[in-house]
C-alpha positions as CSV (number, residue, x, y, z in Angstrom):
1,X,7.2,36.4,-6.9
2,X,7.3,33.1,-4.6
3,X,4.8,33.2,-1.5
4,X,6.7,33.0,1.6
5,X,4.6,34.5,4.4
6,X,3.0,31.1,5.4
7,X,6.6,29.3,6.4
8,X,5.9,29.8,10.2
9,X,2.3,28.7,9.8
10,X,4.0,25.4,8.1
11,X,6.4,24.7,11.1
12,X,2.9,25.4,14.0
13,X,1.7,22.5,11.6
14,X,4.6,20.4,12.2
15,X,5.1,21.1,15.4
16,X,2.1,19.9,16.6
17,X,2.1,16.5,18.1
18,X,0.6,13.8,15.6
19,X,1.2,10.8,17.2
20,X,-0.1,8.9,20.4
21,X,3.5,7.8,21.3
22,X,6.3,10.3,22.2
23,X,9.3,9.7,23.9
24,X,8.2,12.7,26.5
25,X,5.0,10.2,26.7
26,X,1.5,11.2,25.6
27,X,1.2,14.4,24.0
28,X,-2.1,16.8,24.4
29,X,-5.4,16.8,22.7
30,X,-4.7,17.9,18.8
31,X,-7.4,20.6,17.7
32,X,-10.0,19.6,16.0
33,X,-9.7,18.9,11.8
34,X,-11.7,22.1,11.3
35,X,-8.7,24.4,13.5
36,X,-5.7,22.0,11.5
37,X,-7.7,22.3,8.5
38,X,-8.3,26.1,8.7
39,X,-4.3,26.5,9.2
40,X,-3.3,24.7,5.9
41,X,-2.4,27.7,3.0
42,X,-5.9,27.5,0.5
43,X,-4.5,30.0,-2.0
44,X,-0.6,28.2,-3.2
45,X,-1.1,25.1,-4.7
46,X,-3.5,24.8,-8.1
47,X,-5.3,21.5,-9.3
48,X,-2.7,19.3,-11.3
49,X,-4.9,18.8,-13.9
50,X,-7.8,20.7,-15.7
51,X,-11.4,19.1,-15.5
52,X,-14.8,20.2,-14.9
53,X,-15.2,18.3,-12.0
54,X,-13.1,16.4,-9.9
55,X,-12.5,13.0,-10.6
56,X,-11.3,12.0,-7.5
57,X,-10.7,8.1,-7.7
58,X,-8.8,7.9,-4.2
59,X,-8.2,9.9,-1.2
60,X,-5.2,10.5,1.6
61,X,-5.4,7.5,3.9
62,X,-7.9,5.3,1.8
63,X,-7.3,2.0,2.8
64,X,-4.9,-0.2,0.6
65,X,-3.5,-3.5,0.4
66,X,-0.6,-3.4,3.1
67,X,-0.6,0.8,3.1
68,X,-2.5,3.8,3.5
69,X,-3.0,5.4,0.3
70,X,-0.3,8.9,0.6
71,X,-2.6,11.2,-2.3
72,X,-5.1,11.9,-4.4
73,X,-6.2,9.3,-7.6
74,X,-7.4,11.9,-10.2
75,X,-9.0,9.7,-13.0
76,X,-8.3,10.7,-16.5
77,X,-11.2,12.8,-18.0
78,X,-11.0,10.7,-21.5
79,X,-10.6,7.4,-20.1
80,X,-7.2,7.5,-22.0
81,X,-3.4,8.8,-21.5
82,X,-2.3,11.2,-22.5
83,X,-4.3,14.4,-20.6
84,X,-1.9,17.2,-19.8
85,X,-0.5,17.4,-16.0
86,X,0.4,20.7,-14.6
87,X,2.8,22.3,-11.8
88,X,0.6,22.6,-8.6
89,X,3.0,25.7,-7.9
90,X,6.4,27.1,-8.6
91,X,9.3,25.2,-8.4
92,X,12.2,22.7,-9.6
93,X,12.1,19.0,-10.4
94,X,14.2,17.3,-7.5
95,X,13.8,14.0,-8.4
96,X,13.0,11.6,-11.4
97,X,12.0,8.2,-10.9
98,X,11.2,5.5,-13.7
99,X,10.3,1.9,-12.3
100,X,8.0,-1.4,-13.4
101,X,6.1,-1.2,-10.5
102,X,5.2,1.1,-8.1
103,X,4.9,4.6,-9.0
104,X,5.8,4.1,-12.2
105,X,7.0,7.3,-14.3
106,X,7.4,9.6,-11.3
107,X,8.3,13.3,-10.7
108,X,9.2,15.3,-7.5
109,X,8.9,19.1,-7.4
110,X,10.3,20.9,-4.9
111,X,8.8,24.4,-4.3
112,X,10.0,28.0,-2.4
113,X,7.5,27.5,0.7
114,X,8.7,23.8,2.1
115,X,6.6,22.1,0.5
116,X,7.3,19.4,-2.6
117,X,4.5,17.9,-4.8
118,X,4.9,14.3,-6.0
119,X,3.4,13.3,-10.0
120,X,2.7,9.6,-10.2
121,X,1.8,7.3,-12.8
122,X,3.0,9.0,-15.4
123,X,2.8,8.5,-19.5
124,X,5.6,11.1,-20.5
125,X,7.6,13.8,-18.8
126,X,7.9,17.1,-20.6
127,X,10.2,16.5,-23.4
128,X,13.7,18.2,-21.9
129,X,13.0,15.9,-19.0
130,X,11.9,12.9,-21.4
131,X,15.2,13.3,-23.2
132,X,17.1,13.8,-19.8
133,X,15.5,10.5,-18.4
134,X,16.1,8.6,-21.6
135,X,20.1,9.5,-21.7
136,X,20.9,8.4,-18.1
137,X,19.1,5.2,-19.4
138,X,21.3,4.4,-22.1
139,X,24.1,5.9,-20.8
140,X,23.1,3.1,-17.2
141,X,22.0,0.5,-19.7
142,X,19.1,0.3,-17.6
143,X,15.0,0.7,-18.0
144,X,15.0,1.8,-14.2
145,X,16.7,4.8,-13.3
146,X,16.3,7.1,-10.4
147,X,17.8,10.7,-10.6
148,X,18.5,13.4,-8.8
149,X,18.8,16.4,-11.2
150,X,20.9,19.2,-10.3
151,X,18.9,22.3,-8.4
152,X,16.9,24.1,-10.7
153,X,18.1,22.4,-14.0
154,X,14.3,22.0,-14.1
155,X,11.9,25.0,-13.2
156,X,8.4,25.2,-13.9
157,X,5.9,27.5,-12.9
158,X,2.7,26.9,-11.8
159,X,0.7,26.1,-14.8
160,X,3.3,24.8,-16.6
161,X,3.0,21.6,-18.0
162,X,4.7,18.9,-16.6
163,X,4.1,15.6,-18.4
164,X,1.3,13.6,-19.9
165,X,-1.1,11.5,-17.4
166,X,-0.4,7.8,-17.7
167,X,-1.1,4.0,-16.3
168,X,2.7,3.2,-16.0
169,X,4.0,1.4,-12.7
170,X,1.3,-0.4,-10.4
171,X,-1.7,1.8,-12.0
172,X,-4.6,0.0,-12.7
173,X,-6.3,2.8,-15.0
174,X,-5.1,6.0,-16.8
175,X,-5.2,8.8,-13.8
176,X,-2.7,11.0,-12.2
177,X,-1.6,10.1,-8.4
178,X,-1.0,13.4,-6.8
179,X,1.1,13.9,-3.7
180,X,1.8,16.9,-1.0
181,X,4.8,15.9,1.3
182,X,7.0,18.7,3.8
183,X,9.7,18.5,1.7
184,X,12.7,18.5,5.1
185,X,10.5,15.4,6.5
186,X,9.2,13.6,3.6
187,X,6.3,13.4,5.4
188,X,2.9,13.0,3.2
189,X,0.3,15.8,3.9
190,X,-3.5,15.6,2.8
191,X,-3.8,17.9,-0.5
192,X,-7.7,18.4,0.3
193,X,-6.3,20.6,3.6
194,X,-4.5,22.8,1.0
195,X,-7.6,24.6,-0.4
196,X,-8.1,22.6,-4.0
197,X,-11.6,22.8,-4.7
198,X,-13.3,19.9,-4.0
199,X,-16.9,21.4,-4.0
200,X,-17.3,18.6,-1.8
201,X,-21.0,18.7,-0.1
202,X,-21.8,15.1,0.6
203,X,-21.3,13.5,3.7
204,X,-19.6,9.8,4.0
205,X,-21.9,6.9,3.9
206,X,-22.0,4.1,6.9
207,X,-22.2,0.6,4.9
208,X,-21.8,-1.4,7.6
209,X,-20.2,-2.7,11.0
210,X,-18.4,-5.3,13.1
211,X,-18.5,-5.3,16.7
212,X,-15.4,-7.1,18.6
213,X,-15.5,-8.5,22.2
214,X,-12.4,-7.4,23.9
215,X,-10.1,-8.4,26.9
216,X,-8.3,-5.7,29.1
217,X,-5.4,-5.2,26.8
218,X,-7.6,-4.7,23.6
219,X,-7.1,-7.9,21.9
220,X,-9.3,-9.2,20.3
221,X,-11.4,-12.3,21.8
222,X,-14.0,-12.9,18.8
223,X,-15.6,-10.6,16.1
224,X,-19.0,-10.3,14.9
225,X,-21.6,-8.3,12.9
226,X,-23.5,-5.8,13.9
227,X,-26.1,-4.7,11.1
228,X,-27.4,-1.1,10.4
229,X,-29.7,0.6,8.9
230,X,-30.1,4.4,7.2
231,X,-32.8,5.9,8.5
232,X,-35.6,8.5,7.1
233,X,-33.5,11.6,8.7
234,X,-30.2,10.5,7.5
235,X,-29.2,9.1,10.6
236,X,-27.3,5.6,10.8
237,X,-28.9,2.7,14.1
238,X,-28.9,-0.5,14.8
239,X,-31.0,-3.2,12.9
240,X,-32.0,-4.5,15.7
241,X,-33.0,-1.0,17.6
242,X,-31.3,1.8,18.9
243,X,-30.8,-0.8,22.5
244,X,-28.6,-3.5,21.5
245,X,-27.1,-6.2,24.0
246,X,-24.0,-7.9,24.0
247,X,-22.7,-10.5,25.7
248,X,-18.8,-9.1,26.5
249,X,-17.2,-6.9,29.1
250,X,-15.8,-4.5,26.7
251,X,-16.3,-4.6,23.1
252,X,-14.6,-2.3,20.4
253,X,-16.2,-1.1,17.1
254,X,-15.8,-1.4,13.4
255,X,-17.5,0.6,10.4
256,X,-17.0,-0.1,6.8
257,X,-17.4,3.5,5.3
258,X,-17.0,5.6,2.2
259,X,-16.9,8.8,0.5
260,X,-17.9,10.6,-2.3
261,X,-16.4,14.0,-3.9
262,X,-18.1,16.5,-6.0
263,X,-20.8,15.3,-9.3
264,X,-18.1,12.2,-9.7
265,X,-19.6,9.6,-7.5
266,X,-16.8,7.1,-6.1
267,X,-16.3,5.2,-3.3
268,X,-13.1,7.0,-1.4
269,X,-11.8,6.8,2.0
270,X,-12.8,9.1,4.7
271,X,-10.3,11.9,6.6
272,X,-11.7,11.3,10.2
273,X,-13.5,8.9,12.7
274,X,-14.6,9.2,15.9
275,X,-15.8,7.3,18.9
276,X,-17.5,8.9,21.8
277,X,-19.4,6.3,24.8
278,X,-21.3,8.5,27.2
279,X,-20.6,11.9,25.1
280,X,-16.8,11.4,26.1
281,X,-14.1,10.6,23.3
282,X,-13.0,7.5,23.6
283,X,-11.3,7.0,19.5
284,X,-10.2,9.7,17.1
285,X,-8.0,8.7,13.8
286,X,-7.6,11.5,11.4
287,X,-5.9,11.1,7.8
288,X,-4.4,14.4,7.9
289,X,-0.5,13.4,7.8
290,X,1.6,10.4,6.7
291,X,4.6,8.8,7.9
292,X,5.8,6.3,4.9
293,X,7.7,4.6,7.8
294,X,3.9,3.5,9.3
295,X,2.1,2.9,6.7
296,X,2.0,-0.8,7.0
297,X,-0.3,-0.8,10.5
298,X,-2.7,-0.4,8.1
299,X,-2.9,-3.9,8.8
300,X,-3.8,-3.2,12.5
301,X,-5.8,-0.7,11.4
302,X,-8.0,-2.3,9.2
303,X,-9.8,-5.8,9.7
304,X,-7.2,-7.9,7.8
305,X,-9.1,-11.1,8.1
306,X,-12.0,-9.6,6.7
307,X,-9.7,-8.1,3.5
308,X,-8.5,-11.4,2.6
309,X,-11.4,-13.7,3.0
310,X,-14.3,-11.5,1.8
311,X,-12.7,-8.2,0.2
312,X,-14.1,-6.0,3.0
313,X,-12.6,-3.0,4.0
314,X,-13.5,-2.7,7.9
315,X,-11.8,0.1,10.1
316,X,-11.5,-0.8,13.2
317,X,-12.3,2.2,16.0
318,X,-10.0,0.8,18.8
319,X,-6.2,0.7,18.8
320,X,-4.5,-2.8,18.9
321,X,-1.9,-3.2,21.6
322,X,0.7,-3.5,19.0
323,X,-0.4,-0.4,16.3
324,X,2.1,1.9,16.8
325,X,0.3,4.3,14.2
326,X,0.6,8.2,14.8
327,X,-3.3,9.1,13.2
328,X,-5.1,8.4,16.4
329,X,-5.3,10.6,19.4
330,X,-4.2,9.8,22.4
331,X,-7.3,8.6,24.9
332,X,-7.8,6.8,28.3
333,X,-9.6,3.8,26.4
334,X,-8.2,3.9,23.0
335,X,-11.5,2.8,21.6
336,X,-12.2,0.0,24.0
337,X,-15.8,0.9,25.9
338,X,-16.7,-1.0,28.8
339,X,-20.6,-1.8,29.3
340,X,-22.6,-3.1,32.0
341,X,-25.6,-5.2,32.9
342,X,-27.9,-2.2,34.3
343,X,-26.7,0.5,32.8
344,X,-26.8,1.3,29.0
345,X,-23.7,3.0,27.3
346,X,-24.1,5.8,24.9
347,X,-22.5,4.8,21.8
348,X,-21.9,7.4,19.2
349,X,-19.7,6.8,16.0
350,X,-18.5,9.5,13.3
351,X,-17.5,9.3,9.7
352,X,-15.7,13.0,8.6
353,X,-14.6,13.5,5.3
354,X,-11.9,16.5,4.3
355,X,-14.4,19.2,4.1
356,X,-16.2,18.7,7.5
357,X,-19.4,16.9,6.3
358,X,-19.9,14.0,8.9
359,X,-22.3,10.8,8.7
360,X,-22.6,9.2,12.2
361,X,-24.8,6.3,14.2
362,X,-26.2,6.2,18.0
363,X,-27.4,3.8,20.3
364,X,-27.2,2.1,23.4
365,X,-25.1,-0.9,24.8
366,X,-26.0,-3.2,27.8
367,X,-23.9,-6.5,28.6
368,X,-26.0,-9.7,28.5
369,X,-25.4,-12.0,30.7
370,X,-23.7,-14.4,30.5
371,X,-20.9,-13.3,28.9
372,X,-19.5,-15.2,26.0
373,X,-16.3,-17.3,26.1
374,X,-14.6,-17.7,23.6
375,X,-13.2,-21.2,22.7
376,X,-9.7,-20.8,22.0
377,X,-8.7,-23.3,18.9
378,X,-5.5,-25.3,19.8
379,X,-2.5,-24.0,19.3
380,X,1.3,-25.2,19.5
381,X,3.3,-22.0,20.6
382,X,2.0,-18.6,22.5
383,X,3.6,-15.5,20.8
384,X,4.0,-12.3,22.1
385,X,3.4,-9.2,20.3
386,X,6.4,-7.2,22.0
387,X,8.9,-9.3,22.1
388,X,11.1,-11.3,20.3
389,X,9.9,-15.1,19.4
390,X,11.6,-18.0,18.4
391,X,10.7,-21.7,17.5
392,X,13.4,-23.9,17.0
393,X,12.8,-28.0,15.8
394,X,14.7,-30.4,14.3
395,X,13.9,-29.1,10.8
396,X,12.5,-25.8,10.9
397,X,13.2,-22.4,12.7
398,X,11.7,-19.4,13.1
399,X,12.6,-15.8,14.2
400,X,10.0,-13.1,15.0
401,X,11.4,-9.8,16.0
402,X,9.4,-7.5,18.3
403,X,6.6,-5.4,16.9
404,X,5.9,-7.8,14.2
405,X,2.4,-9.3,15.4
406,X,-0.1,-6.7,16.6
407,X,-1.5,-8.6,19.5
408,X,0.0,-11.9,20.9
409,X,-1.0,-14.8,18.8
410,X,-1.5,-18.6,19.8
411,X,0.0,-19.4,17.1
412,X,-0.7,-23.0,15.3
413,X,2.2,-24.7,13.3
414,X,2.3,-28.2,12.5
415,X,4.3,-30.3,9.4
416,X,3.0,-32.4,6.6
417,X,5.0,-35.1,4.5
418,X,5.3,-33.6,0.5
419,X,6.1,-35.9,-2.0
420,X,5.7,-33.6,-5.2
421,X,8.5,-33.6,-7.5
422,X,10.3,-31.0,-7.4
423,X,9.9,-30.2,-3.5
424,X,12.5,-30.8,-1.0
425,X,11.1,-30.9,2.1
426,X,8.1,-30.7,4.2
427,X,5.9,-28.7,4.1
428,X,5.6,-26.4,6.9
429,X,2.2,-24.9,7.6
430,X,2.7,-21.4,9.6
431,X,-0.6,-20.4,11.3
432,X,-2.9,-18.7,8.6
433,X,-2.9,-16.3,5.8
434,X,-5.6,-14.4,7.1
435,X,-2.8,-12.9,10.7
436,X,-0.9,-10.0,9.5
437,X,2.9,-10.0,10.3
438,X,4.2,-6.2,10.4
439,X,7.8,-7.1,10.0
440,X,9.9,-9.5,8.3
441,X,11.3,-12.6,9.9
442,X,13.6,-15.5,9.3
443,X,12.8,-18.5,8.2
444,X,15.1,-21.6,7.9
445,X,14.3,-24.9,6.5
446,X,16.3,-28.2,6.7
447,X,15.5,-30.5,3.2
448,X,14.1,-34.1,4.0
449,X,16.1,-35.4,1.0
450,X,19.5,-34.5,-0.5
451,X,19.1,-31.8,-3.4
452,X,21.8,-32.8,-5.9
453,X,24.8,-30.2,-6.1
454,X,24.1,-28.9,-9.4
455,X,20.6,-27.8,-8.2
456,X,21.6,-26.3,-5.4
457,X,21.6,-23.1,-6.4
458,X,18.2,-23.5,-8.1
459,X,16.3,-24.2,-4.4
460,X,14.0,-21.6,-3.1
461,X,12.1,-21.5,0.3
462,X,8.3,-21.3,-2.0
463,X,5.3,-19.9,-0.5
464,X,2.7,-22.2,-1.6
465,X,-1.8,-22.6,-1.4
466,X,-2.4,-20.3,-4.2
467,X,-2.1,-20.3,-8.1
468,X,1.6,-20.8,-8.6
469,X,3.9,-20.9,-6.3
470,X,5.4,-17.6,-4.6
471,X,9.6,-17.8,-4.8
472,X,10.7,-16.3,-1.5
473,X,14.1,-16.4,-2.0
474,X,16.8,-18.6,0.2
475,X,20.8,-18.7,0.8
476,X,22.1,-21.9,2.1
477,X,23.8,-21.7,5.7
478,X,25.2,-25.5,6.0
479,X,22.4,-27.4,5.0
480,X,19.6,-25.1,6.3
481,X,18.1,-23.1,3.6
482,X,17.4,-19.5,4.9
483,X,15.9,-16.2,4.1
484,X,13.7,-13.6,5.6
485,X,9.8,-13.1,5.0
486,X,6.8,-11.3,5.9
487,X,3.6,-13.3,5.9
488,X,2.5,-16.9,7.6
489,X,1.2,-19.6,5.1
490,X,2.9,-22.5,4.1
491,X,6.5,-23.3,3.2
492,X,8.8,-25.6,1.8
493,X,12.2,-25.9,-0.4
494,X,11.6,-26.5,-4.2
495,X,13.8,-26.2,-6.8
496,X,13.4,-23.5,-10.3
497,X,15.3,-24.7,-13.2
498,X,13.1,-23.0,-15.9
499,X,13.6,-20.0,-17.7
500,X,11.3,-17.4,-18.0
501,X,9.5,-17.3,-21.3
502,X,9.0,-15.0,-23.9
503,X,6.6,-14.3,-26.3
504,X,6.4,-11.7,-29.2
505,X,3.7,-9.7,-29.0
506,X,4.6,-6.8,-32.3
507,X,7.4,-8.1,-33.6
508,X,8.0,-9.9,-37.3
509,X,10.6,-9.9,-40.3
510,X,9.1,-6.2,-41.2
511,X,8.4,-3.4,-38.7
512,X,9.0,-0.4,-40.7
513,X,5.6,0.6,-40.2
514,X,5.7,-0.3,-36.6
515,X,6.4,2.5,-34.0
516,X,7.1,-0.1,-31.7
517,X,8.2,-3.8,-31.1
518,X,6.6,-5.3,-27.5
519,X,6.9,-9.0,-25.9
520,X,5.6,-10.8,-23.3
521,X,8.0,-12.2,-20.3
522,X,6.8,-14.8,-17.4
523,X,8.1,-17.0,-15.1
524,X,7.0,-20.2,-13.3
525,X,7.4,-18.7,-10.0
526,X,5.7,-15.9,-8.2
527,X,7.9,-13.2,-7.0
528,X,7.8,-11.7,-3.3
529,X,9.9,-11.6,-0.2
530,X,13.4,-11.6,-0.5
531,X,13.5,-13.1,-4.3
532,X,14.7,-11.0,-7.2
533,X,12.1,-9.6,-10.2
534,X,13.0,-10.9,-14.2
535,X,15.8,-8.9,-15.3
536,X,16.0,-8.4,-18.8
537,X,18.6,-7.1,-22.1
538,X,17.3,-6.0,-25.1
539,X,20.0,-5.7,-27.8
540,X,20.2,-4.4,-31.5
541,X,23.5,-5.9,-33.5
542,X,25.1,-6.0,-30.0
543,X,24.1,-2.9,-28.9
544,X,21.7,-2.1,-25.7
545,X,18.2,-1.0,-26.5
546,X,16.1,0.6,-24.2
547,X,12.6,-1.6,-23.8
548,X,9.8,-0.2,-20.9
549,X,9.1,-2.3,-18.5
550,X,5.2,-2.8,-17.5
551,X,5.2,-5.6,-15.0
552,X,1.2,-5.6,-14.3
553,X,1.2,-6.9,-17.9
554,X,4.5,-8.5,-18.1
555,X,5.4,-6.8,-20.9
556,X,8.1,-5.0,-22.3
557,X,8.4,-2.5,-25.0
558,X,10.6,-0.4,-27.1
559,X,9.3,2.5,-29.2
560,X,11.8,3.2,-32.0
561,X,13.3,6.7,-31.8
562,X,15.6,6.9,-34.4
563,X,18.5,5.3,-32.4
564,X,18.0,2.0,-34.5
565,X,18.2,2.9,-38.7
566,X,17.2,1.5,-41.8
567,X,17.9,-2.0,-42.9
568,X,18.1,-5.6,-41.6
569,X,18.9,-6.0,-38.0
570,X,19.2,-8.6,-35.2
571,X,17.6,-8.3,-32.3
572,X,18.4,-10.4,-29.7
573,X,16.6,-10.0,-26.3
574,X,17.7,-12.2,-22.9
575,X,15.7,-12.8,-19.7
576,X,16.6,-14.2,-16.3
577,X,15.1,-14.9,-13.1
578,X,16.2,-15.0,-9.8
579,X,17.6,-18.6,-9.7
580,X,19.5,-17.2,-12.6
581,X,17.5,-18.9,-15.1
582,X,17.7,-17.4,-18.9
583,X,15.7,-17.1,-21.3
584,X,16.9,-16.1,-24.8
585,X,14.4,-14.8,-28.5
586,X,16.3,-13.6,-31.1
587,X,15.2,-12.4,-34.5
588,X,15.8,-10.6,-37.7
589,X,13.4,-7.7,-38.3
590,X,13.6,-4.7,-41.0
591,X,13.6,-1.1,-40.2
């Protein structure tokens, strides 16, 4: 029989106001995570997969390139694929999603209660599923599918097997990525609250911090480091003592900080922090929901210009002006503490992981005098976080809607001459790599020298500075070439007139002991923004052949099913890019 009796206790949860920003304004205190914890149903959902301990590889709201990770990373007990994955509960597959990157082989099973679980990753579905999956392929002519099967066509019980773990989709090793959403909201909800036995007794460690002098809107006037050290009782201080002087008005914190689950030692994200000055809260952002829709202030969140220069994950413990982010609780300072000359501040900071166990760090702040000003570097145009922004000139143009930036920017743009062959224009220099942008923007640029009709449809606006360069798309609008993108760097109109390539990986004039034929496709352009993937045909003596699509490793596969039979066939396998470029292998092979 389904479990039922915790629906109401599912709609207190959702009631409860998750966000600092309302349209009735700012909502009350939430409880504490042990009272939202302690209303979460422990006895409904079952682990996913069978281990004798938990090899947790990744936690709800670990901090991820661009986005807060939505699950749990179970690692594969083997090392391999192929380890069985189980139905958390009752329930019917509601959707089926099969994609190159991503989530890869993906299932969605909604249950009785309101709740749906989410199966990432995956090798193999269970074999009616499989054979669904690989008929609405063929019967598309396409590798990626997503399907809705009808209610209940589907059902599993809890227990059941489900599919085999995998590495397909943006994996980077064989585990299972494991979701909990509401199923009416799609929201993401933190499977550790659910009751899945973590056996989790260890409490975060503090690796290190950042302190950042502040102005009076919470932007950020300079960062810098602020060393600590573990002490003998467990306790977390200052290098430099538990007094520490700084020479700001207001300064906001930062802690680079990690967990660790069960006997399986990993660095994972943490569910909590907390910020109190003077014993009175002044931060709290808790990991216990996710809205898909905010998932990208993670760049706010996190210290992006520490990311992409050194690789270190930093969260910072005060809100930007423009994070718009629903995990924090609503406070008078939002994380920004103000300290005087004469009389020291209280500082406390708290790490909480999922099941309560909490690493934290005291001490004291005094201003020094004087105060430090920053230097501001020069800068051609002043942007402002809230509104829209526009730059204009006689060859480029720029549109920034509101809420892209997350703090107003004096932003620094300026134009170089680019003679390379191939490029048509100038090359436009947009700020730096290291400033987030939340949202994307246009971009327009106006060629410096004629591109030649037949190539016109061949030019790109290209991201360029690093390894190849990045195609971002473009549509011409007179003679401006246009498109929309989503990070500063540098710009400028080139043309692609080569195909992609491809190269035979298990493939020869006799594969009749071969389960499989794979190949290798690439393409002289990166792919991001508004530009289209490779798209790719495989055909058999003119008829369409379902290859798998692994885009980490650029390759594609087909396993042979039967569908192809004995003999001498042609194969003859196509690839294009976004410029429409082609590519074409064919071969004989035996069967």
């Amino acid at each position: 029989m389904y479990k039922i009796w915790f629906v109401p206790v599912l709609c207190l949860i959702l009631l409860w106001p998750t966000g600092i920003f309302t349209s009735a304004g700012a909502p009350p205190p939430l409880p504490d995570a042990e009272t939202i914890a302690a209303y979460y149903p422990k006895d409904y959902f079952q682990m996913p997969v069978e281990d004798e301990i938990m090899r947790v590889t990744g936690t709800f709201g670990e901090l991820r390139d661009d986005h807060f990770h939505s699950g749990l990373d179970l690692k594969s007990r083997t090392g391999r694929v192929g380890q069985p994955v189980y139905a958390a509960a009752d329930g019917y597959v509601d959707r089926i999603k099969v994609q190159a990157g991503g989530y890869g082989n993906v299932l969605y099973i909604r249950h009785p209660n309101g709740y749906s679980t989410v199966y990432a990753h995956l090798d193999k579905f269970a074999p009616a599923i499989e054979k669904y999956v690989r008929d609405a392929q063929y019967k598309s002519q396409r590798f990626e599918v997503n399907l809705n099967p009808p209610d209940g066509q589907f059902k599993f019980k809890q227990g059941e097997e489900i599919g085999k773990m995998g590495n397909t989709g943006g994996s980077t090793g064989p585990h299972l990525h494991f979701e909990v959403r509401h199923s009416a909201t799609d929201r993401a909800l933190n499977p550790l609250l659910f009751g899945l036995p973590d056996k989790d007794k260890a409490a975060p460690e503090l690796r290190d911090m950042k302190v950042y002098f502040l102005n009076e809107s919470r932007e950020i006037l300079t960062g810098k480091a602020f060393p600590i050290k573990r002490k003998p009782d467990g306790t977390y201080g200052p290098a430099a003592g538990d007094t520490v002087r700084l020479a700001a008005w207001r300064v906001g914190f930062g802690v680079k900080t990690y967990d660790a689950i069960g006997a399986f030692r990993n660095d994972n994200g943490v569910f909590a922090l907390r910020v109190s000055a003077d014993d009175q809260p002044v931060y709290e952002w808790r990991m216990e929901q996710l809205d898909f829709d905010e998932t990208r202030y993670l760049n706010a969140h996190a210290d992006y210009a520490a990311r992409e220069r050194f690789g270190a994950w930093f969260h910072r413990c005060f809100v930007l002006p423009g994070d718009r982010l629903s995990n924090y609780v609503r406070t008078d300072a939002m994380g920004a503490i103000a300290i005087y000359k004469d009389k020291p501040v209280k500082v406390n900071l708290k790490a909480v992981d999922a099941a309560g166990n909490a690493a934290s760090i005291t001490f004291w702040v005094l201003r020094a005098d004087p105060v430090e000003q920053a230097t501001p570097a020069p800068y051609q145009y002043q942007l402002v976080h809230n509104v829209e922004n526009h730059i204009d000139l006689a060859d480029f143009s720029l549109t920034l809607p509101a809420g892209s930036l997350y703090e107003n920017l004096a932003f620094q743009y300026e134009t170089t001459p680019d003679e390379s062959q191939g490029v048509y224009s100038n090359m436009h220099h947009l700020h730096d790599r290291n400033t987030p942008v939340h949202k994307y923007f246009d971009l327009g640029i106006l060629p410096q020298k004629q591109v030649p009709p037949e190539l016109k449809s061949k030019a790109v606006v290209a991201r360029c500075g690093r390894g190849k360069p990045t195609n971002c798309g473009g549509n011409w609008n007179g003679a401006w070439l246009k498109t929309r993108v989503r990070n500063f760097g540098d710009y400028c109109i080139m043309t692609d007139t080569e195909p992609p390539t491809i190269s035979p990986i298990v493939f020869g004039p006799d594969l009749r002991k071969k389960t499989s034929m794979s190949f290798r496709i690439r393409d002289n352009f990166s792919v991001g923004e508004s530009a289209d993937g490779l798209s790719f045909r495989g055909a058999v003596d003119g008829q369409w052949i379902l290859f798998e699509y692994d885009r980490k490793s650029a390759r594609i596969t087909h396993t042979f099913d039967g569908r192809i039979g004995p003999g001498e066939h042609t194969l003859v396998l196509t690839v294009r890019d976004d410029r429409g470029n082609t590519g074409k292998f064919e071969g004989k092979f035996l069967k």
